[in-house]
N, C-alpha and C positions, 0 to 999 in steps of 0.2 A: 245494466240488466236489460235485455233484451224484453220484446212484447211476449214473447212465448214464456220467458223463463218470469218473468213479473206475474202471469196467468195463473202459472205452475204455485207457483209462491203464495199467490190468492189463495188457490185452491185447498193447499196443505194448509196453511192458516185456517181458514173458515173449518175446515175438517178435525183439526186441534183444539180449536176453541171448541165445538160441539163435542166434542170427547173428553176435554176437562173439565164440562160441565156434565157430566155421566152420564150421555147421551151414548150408542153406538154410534163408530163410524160410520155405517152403513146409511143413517139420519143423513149426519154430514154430506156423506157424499151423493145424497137423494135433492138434498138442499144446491149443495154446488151444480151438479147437474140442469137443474130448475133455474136456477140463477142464469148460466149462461156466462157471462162477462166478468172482466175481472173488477169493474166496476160495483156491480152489484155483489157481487163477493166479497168485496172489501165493504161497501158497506152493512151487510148481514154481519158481519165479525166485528164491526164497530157497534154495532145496535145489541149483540150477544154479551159486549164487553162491557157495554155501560148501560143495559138492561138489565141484566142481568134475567132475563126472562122465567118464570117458575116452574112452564109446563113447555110438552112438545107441541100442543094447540098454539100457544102465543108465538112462538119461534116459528110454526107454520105459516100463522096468521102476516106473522111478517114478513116472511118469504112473498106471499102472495102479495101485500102491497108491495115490497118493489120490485116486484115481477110487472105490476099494473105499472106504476110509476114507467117502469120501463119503456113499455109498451106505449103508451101516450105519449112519451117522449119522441118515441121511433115518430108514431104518427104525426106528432107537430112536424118535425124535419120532414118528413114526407110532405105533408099538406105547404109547408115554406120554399121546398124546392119544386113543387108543381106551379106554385105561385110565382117565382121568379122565372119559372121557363114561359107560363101564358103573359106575364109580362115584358119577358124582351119579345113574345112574338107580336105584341102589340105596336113596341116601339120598333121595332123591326117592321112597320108596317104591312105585316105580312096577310093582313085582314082587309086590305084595301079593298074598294070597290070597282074597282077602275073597269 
């Protein structure tokens, strides 16, 4: 399976589980849309499945932390790969004084 079609498959999952649990689709696909990745997709369907959450408040609620998760995550790799570039221009002596 392909990255798109692995996506696709998140997507219709997370949207199933929320509709099984007598949500509209339209929840679902409000949730998938927010989510983003299939990462984060896959795990709202995991947290749906073995939560089994009671309200659309807590299914929200946890949408938005891994949305946050996410987010923090992006910014570590960001903040790690700004750090390995001012470090090789370090060892790159490219700061000399000469």
């Amino acid at each position: 399976m392909n990255t798109q079609e692995s996506w696709k498959a998140a997507y219709r999952d997370l949207i199933g589980t929320v509709a099984q649990m007598g949500y509209p689709e339209e929840f679902g696909k409000v949730i998938a849309k927010n989510l983003g990745s299939e990462k984060t997709m896959r795990r709202m369907t995991a947290y749906l499945t073995n939560a089994k959450p009671r309200s659309a408040e807590e299914i929200a609620d946890e949408m938005l932390a891994i949305m946050s998760d996410r987010e923090q995550w992006i910014a570590k790799k960001e903040a790690e790969e700004a750090n390995a570039r001012y470090t090789q221009l370090l060892n790159e002596n490219l700061f000399d004084e000469d």
